[in-house]
PDB file of the backbone (N, CA, C, O) and the ligand in Angstrom, with CONECT records:
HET     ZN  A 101       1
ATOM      1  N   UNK A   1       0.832  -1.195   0.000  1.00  0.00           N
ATOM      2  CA  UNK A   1       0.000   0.000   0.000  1.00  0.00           C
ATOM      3  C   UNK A   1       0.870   1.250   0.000  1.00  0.00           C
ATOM      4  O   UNK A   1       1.554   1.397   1.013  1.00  0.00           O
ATOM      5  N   UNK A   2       0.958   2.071  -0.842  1.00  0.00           N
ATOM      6  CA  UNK A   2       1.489   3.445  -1.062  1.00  0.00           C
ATOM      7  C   UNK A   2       1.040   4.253  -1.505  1.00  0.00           C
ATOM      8  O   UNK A   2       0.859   4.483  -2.701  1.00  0.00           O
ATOM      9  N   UNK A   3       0.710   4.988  -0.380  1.00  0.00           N
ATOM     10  CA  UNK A   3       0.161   6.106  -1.074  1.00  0.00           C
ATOM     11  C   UNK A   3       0.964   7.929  -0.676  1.00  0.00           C
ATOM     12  O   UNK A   3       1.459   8.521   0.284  1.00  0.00           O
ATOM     13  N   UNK A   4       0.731   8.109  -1.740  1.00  0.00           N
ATOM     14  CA  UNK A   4       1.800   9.305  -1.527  1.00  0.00           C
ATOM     15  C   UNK A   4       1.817  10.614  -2.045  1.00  0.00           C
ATOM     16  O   UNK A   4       1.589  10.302  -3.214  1.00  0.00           O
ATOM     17  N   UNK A   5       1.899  11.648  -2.066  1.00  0.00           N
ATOM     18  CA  UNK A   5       1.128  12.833  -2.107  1.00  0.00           C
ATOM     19  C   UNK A   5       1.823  13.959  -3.514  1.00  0.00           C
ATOM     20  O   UNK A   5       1.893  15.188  -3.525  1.00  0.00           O
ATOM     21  N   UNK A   6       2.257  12.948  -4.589  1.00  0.00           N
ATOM     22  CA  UNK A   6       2.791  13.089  -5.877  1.00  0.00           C
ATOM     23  C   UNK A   6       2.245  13.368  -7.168  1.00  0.00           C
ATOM     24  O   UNK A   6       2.951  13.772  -8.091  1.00  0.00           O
ATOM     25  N   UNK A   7       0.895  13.151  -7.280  1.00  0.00           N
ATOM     26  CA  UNK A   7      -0.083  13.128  -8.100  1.00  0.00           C
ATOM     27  C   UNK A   7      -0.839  14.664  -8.667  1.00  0.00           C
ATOM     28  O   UNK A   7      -0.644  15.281  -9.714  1.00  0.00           O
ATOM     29  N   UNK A   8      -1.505  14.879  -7.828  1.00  0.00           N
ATOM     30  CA  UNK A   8      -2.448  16.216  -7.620  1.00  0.00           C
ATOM     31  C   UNK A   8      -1.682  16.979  -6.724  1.00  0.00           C
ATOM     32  O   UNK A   8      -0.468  16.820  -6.598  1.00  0.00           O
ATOM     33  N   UNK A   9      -2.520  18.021  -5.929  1.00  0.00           N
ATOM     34  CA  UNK A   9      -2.437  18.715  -4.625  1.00  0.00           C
ATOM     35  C   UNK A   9      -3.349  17.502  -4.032  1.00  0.00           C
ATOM     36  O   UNK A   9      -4.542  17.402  -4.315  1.00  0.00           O
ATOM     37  N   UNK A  10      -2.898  16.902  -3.470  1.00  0.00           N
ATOM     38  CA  UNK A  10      -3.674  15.935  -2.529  1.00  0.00           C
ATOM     39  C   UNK A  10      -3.496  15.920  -1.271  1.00  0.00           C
ATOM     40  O   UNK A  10      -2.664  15.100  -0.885  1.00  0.00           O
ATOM     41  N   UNK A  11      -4.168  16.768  -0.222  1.00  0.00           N
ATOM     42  CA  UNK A  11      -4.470  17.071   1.187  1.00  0.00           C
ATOM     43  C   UNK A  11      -4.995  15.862   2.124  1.00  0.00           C
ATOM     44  O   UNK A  11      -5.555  14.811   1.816  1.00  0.00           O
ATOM     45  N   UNK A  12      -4.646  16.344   3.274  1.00  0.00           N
ATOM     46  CA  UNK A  12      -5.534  15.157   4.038  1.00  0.00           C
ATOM     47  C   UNK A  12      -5.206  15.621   5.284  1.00  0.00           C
ATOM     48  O   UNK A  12      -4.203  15.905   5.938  1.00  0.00           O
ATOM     49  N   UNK A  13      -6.867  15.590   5.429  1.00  0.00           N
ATOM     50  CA  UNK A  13      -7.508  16.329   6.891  1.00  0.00           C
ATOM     51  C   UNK A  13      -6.868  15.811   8.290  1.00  0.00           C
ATOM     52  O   UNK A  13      -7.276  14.682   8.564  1.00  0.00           O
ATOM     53  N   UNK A  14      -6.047  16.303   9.160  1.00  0.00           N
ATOM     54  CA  UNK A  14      -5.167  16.115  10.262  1.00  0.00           C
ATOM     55  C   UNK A  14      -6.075  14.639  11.447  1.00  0.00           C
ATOM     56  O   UNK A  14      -5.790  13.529  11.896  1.00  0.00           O
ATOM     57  N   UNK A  15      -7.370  15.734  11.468  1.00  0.00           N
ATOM     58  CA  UNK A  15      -8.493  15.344  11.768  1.00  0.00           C
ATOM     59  C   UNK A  15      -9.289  13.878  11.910  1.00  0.00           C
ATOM     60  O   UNK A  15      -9.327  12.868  12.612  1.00  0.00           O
ATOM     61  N   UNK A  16      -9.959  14.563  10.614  1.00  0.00           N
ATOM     62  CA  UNK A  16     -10.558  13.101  10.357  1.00  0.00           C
ATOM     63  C   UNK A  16      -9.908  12.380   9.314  1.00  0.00           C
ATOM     64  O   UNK A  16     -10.582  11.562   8.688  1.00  0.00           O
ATOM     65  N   UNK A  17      -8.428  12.589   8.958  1.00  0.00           N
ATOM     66  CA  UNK A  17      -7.826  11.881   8.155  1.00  0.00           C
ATOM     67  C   UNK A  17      -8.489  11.914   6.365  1.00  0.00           C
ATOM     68  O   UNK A  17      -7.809  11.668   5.369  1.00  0.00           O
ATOM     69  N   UNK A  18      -9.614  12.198   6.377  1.00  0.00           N
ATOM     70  CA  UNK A  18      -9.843  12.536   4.644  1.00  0.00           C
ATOM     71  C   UNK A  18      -8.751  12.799   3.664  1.00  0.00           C
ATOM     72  O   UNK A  18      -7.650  13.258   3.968  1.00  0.00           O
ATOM     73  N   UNK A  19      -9.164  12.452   2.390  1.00  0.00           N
ATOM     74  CA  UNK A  19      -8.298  13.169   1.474  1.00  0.00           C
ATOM     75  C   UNK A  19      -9.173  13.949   0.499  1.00  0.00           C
ATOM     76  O   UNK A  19     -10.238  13.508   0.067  1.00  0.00           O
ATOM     77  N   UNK A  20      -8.735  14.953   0.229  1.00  0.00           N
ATOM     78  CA  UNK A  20      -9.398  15.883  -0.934  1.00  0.00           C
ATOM     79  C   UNK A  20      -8.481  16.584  -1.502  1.00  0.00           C
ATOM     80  O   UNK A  20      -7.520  17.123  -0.954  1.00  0.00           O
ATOM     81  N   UNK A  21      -8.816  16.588  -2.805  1.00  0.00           N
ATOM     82  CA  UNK A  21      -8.195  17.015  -3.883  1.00  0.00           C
ATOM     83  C   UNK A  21      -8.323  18.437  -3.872  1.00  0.00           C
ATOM     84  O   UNK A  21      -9.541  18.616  -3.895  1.00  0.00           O
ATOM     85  N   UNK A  22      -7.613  19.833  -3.843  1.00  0.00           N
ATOM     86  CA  UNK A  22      -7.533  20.682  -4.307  1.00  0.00           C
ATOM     87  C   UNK A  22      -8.889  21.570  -3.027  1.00  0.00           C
ATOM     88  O   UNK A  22      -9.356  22.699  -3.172  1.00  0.00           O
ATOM     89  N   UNK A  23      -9.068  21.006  -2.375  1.00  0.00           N
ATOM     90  CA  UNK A  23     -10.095  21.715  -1.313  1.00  0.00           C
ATOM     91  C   UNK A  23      -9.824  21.150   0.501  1.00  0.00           C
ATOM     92  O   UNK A  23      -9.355  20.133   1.013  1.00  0.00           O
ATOM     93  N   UNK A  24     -10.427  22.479   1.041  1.00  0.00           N
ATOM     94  CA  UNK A  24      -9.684  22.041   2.160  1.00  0.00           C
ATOM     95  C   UNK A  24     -10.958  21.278   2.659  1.00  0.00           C
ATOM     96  O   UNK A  24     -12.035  21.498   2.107  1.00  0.00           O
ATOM     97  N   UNK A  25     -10.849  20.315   3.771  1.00  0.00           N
ATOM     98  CA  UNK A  25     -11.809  19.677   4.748  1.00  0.00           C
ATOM     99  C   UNK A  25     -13.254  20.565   4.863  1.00  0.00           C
ATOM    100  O   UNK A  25     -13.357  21.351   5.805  1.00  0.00           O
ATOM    101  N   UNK A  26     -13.984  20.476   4.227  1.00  0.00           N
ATOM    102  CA  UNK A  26     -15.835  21.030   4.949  1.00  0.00           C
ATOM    103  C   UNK A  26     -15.764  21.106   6.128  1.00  0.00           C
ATOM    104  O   UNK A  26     -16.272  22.162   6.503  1.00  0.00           O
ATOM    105  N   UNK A  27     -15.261  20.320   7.193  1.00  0.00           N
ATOM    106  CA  UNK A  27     -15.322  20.335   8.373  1.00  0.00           C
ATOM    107  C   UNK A  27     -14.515  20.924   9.357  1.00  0.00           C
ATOM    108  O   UNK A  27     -14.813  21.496  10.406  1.00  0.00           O
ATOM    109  N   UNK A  28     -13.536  20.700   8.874  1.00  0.00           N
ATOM    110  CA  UNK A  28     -12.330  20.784   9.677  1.00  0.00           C
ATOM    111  C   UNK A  28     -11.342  22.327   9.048  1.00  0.00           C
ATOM    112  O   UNK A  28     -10.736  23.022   9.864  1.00  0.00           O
ATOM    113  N   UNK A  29     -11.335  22.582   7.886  1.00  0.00           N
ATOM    114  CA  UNK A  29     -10.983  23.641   7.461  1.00  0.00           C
ATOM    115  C   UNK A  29      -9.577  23.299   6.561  1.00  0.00           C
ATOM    116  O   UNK A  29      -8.949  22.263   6.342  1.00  0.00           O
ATOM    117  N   UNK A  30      -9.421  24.693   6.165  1.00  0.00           N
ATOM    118  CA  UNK A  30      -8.035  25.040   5.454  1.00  0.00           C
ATOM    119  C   UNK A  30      -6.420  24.296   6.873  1.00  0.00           C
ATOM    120  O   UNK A  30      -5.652  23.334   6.884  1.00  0.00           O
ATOM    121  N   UNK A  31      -6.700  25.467   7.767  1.00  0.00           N
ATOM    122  CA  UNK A  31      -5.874  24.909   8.863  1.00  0.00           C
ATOM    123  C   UNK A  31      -5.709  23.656   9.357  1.00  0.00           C
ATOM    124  O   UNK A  31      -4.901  23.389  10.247  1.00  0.00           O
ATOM    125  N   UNK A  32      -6.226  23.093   8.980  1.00  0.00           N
ATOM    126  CA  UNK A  32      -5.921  21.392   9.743  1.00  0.00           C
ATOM    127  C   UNK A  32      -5.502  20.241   8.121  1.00  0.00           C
ATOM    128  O   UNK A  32      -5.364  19.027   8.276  1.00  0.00           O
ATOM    129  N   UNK A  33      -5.378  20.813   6.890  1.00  0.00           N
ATOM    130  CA  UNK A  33      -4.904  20.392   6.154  1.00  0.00           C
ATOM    131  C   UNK A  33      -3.346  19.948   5.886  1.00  0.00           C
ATOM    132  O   UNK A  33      -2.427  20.699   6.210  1.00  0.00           O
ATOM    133  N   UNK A  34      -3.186  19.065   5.459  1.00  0.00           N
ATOM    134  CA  UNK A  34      -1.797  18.297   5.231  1.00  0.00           C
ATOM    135  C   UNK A  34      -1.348  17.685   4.126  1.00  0.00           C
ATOM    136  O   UNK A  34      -1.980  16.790   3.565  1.00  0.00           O
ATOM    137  N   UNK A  35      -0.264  18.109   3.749  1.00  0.00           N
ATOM    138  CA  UNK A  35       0.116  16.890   2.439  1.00  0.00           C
ATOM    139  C   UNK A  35       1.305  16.201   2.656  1.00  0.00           C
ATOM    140  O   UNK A  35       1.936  15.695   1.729  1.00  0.00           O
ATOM    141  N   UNK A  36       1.699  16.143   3.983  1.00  0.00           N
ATOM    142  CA  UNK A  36       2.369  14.951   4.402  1.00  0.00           C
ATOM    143  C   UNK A  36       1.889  13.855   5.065  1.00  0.00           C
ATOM    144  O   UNK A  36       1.967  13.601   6.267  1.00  0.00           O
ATOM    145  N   UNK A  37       1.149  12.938   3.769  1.00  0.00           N
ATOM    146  CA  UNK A  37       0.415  12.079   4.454  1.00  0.00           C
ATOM    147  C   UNK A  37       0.956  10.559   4.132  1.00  0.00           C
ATOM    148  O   UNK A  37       1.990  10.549   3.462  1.00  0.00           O
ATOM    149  N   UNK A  38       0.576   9.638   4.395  1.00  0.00           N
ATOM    150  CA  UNK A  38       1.219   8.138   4.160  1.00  0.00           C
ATOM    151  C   UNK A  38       0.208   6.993   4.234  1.00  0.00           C
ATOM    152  O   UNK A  38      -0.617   6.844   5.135  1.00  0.00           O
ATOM    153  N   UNK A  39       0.354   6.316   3.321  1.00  0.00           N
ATOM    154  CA  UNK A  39      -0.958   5.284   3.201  1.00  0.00           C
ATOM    155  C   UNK A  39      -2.152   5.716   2.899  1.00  0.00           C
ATOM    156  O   UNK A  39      -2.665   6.732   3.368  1.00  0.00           O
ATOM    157  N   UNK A  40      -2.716   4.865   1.996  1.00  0.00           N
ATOM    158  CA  UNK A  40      -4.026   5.297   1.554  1.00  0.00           C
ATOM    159  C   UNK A  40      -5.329   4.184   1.416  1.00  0.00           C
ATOM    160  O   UNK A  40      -5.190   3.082   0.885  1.00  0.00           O
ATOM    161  N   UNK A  41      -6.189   4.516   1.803  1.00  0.00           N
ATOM    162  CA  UNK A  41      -7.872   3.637   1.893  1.00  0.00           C
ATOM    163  C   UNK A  41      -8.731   4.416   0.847  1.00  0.00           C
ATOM    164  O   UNK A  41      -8.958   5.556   0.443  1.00  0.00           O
ATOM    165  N   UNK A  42      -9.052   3.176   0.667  1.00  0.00           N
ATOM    166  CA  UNK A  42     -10.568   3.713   0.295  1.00  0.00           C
ATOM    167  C   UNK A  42     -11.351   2.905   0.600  1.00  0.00           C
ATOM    168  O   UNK A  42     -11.298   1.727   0.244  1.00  0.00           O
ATOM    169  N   UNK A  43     -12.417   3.521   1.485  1.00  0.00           N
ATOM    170  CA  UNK A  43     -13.539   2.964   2.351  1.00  0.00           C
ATOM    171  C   UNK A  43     -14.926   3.256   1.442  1.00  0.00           C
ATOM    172  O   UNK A  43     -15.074   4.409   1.038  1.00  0.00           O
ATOM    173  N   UNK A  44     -15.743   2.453   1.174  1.00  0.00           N
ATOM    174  CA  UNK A  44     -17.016   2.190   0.529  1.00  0.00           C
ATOM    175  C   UNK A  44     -17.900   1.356   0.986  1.00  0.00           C
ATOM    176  O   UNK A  44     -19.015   1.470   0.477  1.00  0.00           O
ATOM    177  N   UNK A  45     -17.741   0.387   1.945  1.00  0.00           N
ATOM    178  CA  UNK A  45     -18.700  -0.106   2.724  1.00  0.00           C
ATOM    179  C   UNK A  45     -18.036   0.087   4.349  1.00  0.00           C
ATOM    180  O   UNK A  45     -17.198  -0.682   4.820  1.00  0.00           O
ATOM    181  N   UNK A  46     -18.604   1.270   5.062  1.00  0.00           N
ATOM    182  CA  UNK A  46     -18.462   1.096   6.638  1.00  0.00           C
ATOM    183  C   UNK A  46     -19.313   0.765   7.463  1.00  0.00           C
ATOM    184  O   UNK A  46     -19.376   1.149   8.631  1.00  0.00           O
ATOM    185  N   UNK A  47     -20.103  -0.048   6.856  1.00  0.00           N
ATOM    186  CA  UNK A  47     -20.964  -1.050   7.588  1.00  0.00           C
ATOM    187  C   UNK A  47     -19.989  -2.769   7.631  1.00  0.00           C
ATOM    188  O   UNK A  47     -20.125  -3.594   8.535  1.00  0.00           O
ATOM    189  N   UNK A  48     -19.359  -2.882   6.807  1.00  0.00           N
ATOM    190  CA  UNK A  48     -18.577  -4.201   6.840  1.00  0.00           C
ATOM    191  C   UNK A  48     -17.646  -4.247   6.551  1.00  0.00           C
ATOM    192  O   UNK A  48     -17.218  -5.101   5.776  1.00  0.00           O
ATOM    193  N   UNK A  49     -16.926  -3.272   7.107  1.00  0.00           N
ATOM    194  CA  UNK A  49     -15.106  -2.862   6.856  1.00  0.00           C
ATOM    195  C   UNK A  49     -14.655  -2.762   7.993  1.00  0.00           C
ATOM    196  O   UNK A  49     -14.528  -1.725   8.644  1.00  0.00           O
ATOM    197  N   UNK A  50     -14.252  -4.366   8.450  1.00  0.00           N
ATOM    198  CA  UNK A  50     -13.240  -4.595   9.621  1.00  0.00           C
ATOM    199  C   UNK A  50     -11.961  -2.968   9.454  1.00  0.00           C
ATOM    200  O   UNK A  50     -11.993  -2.142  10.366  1.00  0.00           O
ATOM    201  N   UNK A  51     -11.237  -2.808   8.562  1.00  0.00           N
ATOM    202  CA  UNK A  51     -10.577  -1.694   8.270  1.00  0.00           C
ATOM    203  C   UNK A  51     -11.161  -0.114   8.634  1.00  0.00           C
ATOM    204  O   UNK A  51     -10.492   0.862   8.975  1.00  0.00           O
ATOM    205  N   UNK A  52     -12.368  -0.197   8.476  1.00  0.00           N
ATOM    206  CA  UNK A  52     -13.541   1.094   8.668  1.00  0.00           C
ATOM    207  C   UNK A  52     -13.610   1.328  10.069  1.00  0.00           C
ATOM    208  O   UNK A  52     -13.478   2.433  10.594  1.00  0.00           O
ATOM    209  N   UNK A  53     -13.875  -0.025  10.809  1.00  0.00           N
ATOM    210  CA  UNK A  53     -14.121   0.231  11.735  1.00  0.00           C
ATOM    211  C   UNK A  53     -12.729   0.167  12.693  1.00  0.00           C
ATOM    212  O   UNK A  53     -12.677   1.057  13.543  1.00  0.00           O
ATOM    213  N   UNK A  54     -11.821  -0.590  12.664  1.00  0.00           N
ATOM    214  CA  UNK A  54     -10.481  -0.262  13.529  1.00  0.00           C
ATOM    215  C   UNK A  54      -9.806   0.904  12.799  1.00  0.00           C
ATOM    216  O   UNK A  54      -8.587   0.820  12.647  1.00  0.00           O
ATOM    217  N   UNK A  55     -10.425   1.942  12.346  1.00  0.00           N
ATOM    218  CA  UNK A  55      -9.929   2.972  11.889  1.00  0.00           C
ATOM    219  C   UNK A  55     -10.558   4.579  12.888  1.00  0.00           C
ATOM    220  O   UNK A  55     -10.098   5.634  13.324  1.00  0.00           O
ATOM    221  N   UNK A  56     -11.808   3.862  12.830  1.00  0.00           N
ATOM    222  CA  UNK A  56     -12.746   4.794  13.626  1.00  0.00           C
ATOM    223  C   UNK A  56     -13.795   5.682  11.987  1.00  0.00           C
ATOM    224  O   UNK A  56     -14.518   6.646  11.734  1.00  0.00           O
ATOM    225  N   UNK A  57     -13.396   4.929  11.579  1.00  0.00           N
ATOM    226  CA  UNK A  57     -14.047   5.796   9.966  1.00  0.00           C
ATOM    227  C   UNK A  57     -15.755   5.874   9.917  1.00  0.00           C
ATOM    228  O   UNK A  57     -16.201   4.726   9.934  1.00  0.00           O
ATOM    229  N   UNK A  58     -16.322   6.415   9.888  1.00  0.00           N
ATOM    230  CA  UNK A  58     -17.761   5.815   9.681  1.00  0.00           C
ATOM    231  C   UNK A  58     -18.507   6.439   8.444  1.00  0.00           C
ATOM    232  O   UNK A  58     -19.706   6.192   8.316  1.00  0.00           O
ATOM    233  N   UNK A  59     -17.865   7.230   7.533  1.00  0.00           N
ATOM    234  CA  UNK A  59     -18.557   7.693   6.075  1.00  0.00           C
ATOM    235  C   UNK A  59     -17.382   7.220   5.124  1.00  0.00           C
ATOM    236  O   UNK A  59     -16.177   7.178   5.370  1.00  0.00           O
ATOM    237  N   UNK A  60     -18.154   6.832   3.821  1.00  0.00           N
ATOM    238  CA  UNK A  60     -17.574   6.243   3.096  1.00  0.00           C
ATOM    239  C   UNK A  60     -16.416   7.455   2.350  1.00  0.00           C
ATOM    240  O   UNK A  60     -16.609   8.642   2.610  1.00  0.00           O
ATOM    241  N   UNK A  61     -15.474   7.137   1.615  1.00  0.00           N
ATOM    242  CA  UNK A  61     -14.171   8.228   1.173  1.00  0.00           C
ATOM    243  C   UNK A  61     -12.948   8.157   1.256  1.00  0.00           C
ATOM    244  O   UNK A  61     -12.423   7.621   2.231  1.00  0.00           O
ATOM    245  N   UNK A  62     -12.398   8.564   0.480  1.00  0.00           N
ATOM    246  CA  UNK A  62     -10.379   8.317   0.804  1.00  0.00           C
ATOM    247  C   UNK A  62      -9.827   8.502   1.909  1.00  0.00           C
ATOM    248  O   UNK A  62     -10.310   9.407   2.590  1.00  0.00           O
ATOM    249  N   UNK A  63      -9.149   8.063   2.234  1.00  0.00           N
ATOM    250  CA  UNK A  63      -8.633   8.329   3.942  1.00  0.00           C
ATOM    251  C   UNK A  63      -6.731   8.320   3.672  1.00  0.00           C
ATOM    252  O   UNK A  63      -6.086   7.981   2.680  1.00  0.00           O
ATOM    253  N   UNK A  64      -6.427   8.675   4.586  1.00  0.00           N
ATOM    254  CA  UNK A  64      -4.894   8.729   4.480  1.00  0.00           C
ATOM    255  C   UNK A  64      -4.491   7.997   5.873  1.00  0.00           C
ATOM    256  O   UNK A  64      -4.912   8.554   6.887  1.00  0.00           O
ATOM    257  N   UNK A  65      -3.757   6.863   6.033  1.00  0.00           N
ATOM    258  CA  UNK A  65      -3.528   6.137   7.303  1.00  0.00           C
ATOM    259  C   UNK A  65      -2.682   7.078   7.805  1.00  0.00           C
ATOM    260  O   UNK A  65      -3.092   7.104   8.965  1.00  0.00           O
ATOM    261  N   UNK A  66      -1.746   7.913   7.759  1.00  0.00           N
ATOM    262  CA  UNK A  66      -1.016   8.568   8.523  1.00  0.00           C
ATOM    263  C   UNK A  66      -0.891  10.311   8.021  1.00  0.00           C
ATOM    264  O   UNK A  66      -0.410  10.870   7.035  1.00  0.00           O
ATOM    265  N   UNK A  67      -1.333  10.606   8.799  1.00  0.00           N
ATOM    266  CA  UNK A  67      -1.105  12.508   8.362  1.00  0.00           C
ATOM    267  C   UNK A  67      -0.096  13.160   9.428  1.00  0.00           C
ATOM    268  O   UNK A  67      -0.267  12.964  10.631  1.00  0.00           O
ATOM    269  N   UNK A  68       0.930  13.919   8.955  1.00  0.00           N
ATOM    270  CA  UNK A  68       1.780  14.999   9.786  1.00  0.00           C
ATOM    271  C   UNK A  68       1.136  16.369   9.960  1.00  0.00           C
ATOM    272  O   UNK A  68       1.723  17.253  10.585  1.00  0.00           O
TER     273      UNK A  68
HETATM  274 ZN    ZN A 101     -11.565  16.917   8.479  1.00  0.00          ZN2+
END
């Protein structure tokens, strides 16, 4: 798994760990954005994602396993 922040402007929320392209977090804001992030998910069922749930994730979306 590698994921790595080479592609786009690809951010990821300190927070709730999200990733978004070119926008900061809805929630969380500009300030809590990061692009030193490491590892990457993508969660689409968090009703039956052993991964979803030892993550603490509960809406479906890109996630980044580690943000600075
Ligand atoms: Zn956030």
């Amino acid at each position: 798994m590698a994921g790595k922040s080479t592609k786009k402007r690809t951010m990821a929320c300190k927070i709730c760990k999200k990733i978004y392209m070119d926008s900061p977090c809805p929630q969380h804001g500009d300030s809590h954005m990061s692009d030193e992030w490491f590892g990457f998910l993508i969660i689409n069922d968090t009703e039956n994602s052993i991964i979803a749930k030892t993550a603490g994730i509960t809406e479906p979306g890109r996630y980044a396993i580690k943000v600075r």
